[in-house]
C-alpha positions as a Markdown table, in Angstrom:
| # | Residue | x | y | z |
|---|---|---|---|---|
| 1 | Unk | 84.2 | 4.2 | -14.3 |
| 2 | Unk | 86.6 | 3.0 | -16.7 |
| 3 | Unk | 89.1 | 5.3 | -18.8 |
| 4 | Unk | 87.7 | 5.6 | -22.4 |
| 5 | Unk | 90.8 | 8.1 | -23.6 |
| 6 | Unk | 93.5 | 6.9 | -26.3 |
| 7 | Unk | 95.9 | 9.0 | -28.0 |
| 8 | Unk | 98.0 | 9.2 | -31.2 |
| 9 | Unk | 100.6 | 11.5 | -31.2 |
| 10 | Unk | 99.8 | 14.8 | -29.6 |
| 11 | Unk | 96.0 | 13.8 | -30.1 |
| 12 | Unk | 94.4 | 13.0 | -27.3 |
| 13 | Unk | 90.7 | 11.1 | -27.2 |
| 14 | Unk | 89.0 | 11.3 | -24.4 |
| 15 | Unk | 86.3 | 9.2 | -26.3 |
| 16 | Unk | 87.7 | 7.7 | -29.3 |
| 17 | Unk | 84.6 | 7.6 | -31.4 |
| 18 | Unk | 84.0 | 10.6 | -34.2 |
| 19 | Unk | 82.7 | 11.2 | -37.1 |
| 20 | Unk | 83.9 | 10.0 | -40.2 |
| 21 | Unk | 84.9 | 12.5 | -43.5 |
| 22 | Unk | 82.2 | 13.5 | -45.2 |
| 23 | Unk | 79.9 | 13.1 | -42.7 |
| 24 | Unk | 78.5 | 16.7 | -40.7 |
| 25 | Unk | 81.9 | 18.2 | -41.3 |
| 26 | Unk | 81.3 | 20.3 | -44.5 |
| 27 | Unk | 80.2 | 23.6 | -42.6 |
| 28 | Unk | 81.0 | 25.5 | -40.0 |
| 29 | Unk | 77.6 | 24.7 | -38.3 |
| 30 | Unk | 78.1 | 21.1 | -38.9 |
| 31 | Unk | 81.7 | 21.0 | -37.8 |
| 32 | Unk | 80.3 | 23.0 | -34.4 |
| 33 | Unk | 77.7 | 20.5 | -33.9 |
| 34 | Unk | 80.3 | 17.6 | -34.2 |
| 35 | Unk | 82.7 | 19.5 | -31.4 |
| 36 | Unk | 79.7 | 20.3 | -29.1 |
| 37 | Unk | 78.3 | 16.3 | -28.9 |
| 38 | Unk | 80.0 | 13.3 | -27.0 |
| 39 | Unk | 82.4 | 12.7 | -30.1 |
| 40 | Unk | 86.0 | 12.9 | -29.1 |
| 41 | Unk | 87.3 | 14.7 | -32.1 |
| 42 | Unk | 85.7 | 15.9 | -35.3 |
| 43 | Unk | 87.0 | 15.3 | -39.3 |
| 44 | Unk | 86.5 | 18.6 | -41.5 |
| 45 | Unk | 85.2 | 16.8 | -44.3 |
| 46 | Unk | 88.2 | 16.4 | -47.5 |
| 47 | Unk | 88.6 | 19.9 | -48.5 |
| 48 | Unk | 89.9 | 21.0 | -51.9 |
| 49 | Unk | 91.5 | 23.9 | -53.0 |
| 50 | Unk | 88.5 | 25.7 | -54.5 |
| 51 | Unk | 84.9 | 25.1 | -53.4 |
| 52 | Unk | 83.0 | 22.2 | -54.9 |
| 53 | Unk | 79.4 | 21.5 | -55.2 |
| 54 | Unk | 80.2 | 17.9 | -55.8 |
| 55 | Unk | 78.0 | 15.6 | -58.5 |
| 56 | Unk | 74.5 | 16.6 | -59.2 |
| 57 | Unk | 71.7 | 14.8 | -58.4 |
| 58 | Unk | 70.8 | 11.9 | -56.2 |
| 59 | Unk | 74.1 | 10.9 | -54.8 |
| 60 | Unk | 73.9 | 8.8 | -51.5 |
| 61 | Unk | 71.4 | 5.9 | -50.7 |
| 62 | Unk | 70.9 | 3.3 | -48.1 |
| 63 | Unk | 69.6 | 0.6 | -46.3 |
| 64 | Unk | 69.7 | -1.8 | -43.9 |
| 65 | Unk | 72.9 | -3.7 | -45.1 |
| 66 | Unk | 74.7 | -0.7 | -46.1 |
| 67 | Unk | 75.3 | 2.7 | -48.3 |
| 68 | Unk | 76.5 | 3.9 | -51.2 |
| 69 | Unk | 77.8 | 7.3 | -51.9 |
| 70 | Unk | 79.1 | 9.1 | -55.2 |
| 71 | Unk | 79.4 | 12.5 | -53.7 |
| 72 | Unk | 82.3 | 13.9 | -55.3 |
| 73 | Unk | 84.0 | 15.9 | -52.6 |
| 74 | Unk | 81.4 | 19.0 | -52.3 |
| 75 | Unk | 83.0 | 21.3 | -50.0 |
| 76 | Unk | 83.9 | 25.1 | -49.1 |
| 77 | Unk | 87.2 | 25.0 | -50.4 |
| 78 | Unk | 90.5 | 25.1 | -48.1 |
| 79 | Unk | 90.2 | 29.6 | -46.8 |
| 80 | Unk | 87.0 | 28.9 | -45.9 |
| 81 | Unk | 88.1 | 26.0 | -43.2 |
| 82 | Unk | 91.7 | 27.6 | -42.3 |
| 83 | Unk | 89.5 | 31.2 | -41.7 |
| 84 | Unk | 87.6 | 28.5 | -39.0 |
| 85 | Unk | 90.6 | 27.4 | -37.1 |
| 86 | Unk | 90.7 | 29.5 | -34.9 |
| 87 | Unk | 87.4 | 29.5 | -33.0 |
| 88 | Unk | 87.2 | 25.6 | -33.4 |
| 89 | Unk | 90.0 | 25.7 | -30.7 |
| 90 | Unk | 88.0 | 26.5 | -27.5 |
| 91 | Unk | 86.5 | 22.9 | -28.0 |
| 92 | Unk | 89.9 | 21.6 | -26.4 |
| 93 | Unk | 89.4 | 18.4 | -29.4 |
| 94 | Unk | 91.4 | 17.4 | -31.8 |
| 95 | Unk | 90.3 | 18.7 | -35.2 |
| 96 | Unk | 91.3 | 16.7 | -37.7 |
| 97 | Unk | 91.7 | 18.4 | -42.0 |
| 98 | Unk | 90.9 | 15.7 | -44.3 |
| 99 | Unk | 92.2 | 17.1 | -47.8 |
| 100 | Unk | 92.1 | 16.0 | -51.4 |
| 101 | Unk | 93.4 | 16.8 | -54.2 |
| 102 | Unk | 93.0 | 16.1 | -58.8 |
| 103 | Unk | 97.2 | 16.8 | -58.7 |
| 104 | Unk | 99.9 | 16.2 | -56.4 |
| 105 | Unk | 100.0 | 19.9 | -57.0 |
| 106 | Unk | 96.8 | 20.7 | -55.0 |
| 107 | Unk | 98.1 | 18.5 | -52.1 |
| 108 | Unk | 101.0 | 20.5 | -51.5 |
| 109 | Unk | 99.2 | 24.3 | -52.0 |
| 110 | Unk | 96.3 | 22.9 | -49.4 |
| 111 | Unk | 98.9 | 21.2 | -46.9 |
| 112 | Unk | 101.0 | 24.9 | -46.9 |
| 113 | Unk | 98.0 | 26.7 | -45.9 |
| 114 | Unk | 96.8 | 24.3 | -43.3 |
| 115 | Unk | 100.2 | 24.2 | -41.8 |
| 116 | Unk | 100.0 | 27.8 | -40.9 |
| 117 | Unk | 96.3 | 27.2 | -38.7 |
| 118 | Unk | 95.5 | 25.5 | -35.3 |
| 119 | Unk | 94.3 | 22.1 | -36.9 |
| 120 | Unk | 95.2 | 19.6 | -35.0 |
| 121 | Unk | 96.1 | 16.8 | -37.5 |
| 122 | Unk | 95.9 | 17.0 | -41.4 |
| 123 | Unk | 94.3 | 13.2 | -42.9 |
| 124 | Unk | 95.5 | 13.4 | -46.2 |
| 125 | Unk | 92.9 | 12.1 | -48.6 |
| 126 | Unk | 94.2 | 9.8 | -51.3 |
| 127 | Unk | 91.3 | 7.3 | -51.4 |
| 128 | Unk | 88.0 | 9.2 | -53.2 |
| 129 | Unk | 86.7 | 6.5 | -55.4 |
| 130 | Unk | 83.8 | 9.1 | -56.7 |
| 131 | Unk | 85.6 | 11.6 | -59.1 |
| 132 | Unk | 84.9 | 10.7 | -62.6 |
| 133 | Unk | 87.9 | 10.2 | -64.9 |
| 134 | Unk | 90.2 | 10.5 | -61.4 |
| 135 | Unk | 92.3 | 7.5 | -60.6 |
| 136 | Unk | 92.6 | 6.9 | -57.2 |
| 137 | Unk | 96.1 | 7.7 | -55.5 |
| 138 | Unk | 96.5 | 4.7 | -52.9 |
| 139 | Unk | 96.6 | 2.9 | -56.1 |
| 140 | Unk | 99.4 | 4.2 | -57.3 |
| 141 | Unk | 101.8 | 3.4 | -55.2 |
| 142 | Unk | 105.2 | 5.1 | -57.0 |
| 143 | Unk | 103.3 | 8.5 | -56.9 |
| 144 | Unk | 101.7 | 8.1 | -53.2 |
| 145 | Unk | 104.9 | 7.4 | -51.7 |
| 146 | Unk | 106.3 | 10.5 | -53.5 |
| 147 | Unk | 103.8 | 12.6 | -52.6 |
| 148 | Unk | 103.7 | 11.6 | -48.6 |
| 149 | Unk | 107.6 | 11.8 | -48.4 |
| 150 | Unk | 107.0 | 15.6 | -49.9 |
| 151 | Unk | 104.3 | 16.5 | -47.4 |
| 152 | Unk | 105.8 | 15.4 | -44.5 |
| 153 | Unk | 108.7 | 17.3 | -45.3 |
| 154 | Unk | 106.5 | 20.2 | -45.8 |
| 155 | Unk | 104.3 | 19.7 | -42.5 |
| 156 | Unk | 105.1 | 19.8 | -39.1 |
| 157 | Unk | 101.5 | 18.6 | -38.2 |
| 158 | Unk | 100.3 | 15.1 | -37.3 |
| 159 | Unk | 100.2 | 13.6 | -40.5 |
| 160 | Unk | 97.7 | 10.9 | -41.7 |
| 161 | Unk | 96.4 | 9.1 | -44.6 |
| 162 | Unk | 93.1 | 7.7 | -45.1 |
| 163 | Unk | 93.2 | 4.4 | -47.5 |
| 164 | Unk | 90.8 | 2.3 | -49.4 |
| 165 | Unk | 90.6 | -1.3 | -49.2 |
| 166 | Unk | 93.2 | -3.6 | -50.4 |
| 167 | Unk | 92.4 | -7.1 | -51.5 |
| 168 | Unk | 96.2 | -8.4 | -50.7 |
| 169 | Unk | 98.2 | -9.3 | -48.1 |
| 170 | Unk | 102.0 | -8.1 | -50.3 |
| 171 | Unk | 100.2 | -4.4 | -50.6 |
| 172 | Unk | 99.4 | -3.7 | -47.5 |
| 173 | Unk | 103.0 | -4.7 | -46.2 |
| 174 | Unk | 104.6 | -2.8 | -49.1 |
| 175 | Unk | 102.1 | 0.1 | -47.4 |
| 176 | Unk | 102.5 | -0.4 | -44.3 |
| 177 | Unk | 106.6 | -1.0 | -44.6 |
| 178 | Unk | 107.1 | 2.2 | -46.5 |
| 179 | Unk | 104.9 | 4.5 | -44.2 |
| 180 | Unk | 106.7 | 3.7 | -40.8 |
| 181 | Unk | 110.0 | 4.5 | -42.9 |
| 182 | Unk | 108.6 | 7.6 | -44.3 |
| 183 | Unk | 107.2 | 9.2 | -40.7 |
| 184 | Unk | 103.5 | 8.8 | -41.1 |
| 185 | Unk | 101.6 | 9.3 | -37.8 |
| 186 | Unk | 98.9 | 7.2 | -38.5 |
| 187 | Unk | 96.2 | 5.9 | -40.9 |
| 188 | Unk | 92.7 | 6.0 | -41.1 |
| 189 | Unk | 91.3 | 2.3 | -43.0 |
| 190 | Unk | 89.1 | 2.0 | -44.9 |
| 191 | Unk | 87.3 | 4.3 | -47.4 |
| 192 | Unk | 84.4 | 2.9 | -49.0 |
| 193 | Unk | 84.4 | -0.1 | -51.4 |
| 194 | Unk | 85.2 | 2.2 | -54.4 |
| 195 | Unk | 83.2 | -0.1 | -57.0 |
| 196 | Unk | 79.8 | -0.5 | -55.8 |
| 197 | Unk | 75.7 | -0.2 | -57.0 |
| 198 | Unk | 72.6 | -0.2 | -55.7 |
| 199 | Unk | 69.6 | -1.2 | -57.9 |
| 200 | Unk | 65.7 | -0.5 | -57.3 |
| 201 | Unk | 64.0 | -3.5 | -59.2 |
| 202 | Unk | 60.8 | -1.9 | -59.0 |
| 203 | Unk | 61.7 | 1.4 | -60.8 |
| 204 | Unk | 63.9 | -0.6 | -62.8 |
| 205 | Unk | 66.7 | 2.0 | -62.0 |
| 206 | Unk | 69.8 | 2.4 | -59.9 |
| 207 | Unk | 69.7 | 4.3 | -56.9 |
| 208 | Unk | 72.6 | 7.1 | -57.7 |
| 209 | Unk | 73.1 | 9.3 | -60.7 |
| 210 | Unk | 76.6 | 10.0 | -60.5 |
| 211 | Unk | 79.1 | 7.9 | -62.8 |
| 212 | Unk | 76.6 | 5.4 | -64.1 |
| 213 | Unk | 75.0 | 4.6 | -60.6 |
| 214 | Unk | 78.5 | 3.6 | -59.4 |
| 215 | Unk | 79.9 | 4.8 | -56.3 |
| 216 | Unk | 81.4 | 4.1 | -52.6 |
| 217 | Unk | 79.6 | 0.8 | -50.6 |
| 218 | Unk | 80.2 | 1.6 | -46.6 |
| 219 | Unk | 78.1 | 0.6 | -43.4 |
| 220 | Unk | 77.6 | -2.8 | -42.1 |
| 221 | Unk | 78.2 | -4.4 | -45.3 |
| 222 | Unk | 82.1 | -3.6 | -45.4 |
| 223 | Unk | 82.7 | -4.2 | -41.4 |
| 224 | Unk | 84.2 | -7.2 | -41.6 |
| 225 | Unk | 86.3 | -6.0 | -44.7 |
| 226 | Unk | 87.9 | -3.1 | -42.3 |
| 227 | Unk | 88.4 | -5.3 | -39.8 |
| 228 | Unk | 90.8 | -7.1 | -41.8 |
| 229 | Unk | 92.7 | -4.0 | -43.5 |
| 230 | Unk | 93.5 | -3.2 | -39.1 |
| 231 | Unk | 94.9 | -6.1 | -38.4 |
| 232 | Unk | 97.0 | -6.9 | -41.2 |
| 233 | Unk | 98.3 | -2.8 | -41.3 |
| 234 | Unk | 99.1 | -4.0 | -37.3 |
| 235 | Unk | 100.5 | -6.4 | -37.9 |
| 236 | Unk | 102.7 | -5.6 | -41.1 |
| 237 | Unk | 103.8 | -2.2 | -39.7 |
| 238 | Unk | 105.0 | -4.0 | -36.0 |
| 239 | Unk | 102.3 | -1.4 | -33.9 |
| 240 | Unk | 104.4 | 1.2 | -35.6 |
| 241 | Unk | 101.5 | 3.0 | -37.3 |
| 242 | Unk | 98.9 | 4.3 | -35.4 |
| 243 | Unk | 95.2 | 3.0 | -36.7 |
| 244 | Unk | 92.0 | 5.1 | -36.9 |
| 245 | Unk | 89.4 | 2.7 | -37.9 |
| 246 | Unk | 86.2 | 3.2 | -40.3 |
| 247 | Unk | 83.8 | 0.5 | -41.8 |
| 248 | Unk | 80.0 | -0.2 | -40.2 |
| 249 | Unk | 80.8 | 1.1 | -37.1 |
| 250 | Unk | 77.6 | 1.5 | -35.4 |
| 251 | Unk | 77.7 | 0.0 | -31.8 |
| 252 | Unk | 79.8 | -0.2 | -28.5 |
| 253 | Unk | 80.2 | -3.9 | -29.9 |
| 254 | Unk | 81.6 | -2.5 | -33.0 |
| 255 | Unk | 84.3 | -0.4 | -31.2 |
| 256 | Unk | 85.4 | -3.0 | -29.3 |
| 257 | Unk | 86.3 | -4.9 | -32.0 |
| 258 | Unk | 88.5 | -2.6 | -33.9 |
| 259 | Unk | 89.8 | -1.7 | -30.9 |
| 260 | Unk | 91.0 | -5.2 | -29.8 |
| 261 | Unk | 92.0 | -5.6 | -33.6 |
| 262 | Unk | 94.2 | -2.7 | -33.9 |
| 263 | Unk | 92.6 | 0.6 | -33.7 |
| 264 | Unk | 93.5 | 3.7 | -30.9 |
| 265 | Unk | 90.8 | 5.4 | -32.4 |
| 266 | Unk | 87.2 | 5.0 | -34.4 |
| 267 | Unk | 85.6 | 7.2 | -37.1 |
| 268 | Unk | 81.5 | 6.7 | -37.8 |
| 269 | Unk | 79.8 | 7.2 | -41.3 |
| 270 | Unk | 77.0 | 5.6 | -42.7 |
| 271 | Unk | 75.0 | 5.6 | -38.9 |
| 272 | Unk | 76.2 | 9.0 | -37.9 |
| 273 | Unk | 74.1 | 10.0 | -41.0 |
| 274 | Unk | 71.4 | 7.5 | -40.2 |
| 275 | Unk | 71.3 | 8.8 | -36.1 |
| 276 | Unk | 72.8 | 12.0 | -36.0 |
| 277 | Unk | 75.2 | 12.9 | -33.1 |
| 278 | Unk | 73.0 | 11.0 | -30.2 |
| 279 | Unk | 74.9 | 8.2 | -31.9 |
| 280 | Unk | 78.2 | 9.2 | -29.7 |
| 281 | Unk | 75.8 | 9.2 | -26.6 |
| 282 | Unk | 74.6 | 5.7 | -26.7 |
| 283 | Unk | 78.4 | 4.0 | -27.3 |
| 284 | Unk | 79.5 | 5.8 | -25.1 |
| 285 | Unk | 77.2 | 4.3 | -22.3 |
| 286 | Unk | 77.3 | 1.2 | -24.1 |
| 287 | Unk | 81.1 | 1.2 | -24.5 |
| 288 | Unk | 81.4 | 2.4 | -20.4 |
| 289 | Unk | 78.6 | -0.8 | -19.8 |
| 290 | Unk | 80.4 | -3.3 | -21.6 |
| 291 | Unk | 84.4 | -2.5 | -20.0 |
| 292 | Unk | 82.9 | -2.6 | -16.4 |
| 293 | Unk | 81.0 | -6.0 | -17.1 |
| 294 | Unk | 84.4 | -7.2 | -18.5 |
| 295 | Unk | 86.3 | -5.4 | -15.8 |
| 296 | Unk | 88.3 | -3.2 | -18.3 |
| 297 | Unk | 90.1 | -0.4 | -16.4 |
| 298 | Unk | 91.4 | 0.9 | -19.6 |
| 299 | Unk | 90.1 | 0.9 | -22.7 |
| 300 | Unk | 93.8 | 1.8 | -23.9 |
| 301 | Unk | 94.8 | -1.4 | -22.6 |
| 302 | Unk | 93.1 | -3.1 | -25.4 |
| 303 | Unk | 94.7 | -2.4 | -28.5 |
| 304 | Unk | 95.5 | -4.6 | -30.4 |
| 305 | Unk | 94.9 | -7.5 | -27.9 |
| 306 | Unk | 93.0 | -9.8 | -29.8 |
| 307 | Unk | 93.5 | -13.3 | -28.8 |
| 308 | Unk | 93.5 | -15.9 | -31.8 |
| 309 | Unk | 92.9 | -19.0 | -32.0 |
């Protein structure tokens, strides 16, 4: 049977395929279910410092080509996750805190409070495209670079950053460059397509309330989109930074890909929600399937060995 395990860090995978933020990792229950499925790992969904109940009304839709989200980080607020820590630890997998913050203020209170807990890796949050009237961090790349130099000084953890999409090759070198020089462990590419809608032409209506029907696009329609944002971080960053890939993941197939792209590791949204956890069951019989047809040992092996043409 061929080895599925990949690591980053002192994280190790023994099935590289988890659940994405935001997805089954608000509450303790959910976080529990996560750790007690196939998934290697689980993502405690981007906690803020106080509890949120996120936007009202209908805030997530989808369909067959994809989903859109304007969920506005609901969450418990960061005690209620570091008061968790403790017991998530007889799982023996990595559990990863996604945070977020309105200030580079609220990044630094949540990473000093996390930093005292058994988490296994902190993903710092600076790509929520659903916060009415909030910029978006990874856009700003003066005040991003400040902020990650300041955390890492302040963490000893295994420090990531999850990203949204960039549309140029320049800003994702300039990313890239500046996060191998600063220490970041690794990052996780790509949040949603922060500009997005969904319309229903039959009620003559869009399908989300929140910030004028406008929110996150993820699932298949972005795959090819994250794809991209792997290899050029890959490539740009020399194999230096460590890549945790997200973007209509849904199939063995689909894990292979990133993987031979770029990716150590793989992070499931939009058809986690659509198939709950059995999700992890099937790739990982799939995944198993498809090395031994290809006579994969490893599936370590693969990173990043994409042949092109």
């Amino acid at each position: 049977m061929s080895d599925l395990s990949t690591s980053i860090k002192k994280l190790y995978f023994d099935f590289p395929v988890f659940n994405a933020s935001g997805i089954l990792g608000a509450t303790e229950s959910e976080i529990k279910k996560v750790l007690e499925s196939e998934a290697g790992a689980v993502v405690i969904k981007s906690v803020t410092l106080e509890k949120r109940p996120g936007n009202t009304g209908v805030r997530f839709y989808w369909d067959d080509i994809g989903s859109i989200n304007s969920m506005g980080l609901p969450n418990q607020g960061i005690d209620y996750y570091c008061n968790l820590a403790d017991k998530l630890t007889k799982y023996n997998k990595p559990v990863i805190l996604s945070i977020a913050g309105f200030k580079e203020d609220d990044y630094k209170k949540i990473i000093a409070k996390a930093d005292k807990v058994p988490f296994s890796a902190i993903e710092v949050n600076l790509s929520c495209p659903n916060i009415e009237g909030k910029g978006i961090f990874a856009y700003d790349y003066k005040t991003m670079f400040r902020l990650l130099k300041d955390l890492r000084k302040k963490s000893k953890k295994v420090l990531g950053v999850k990203l949204p999409p960039y549309t140029q090759r320049e800003q994702i070198k300039g990313i890239a460059e500046n996060f191998v020089k600063i220490g970041i462990d690794f990052i996780t590419t790509m949040n949603t397509f922060p500009l997005s809608t969904y319309i229903d032409y039959q009620k003559e209506t869009m399908r989300i309330k929140p910030n004028m029907g406008i929110g996150g696009l993820g699932g298949k329609a972005v795959k090819q989109i994250a794809l991209a944002q792997v290899l050029l971080f890959k490539e740009y960053s020399n194999g230096k930074l460590p890549i945790i890939a997200v973007g209509g993941i849904s199939s063995a197939a689909d894990v292979y890909e990133f993987i031979l792209i770029g990716a150590t590791a793989v992070q499931i949204g939009t058809a986690l929600l659509k198939n709950d956890t059995k999700i992890f069951v099937q790739i990982k019989k799939d995944l198993s399937t498809l090395l031994k047809e290809k006579k994969v040992k490893r599936l370590s092996d693969k990173i990043g060995n994409l042949k092109y043409l």
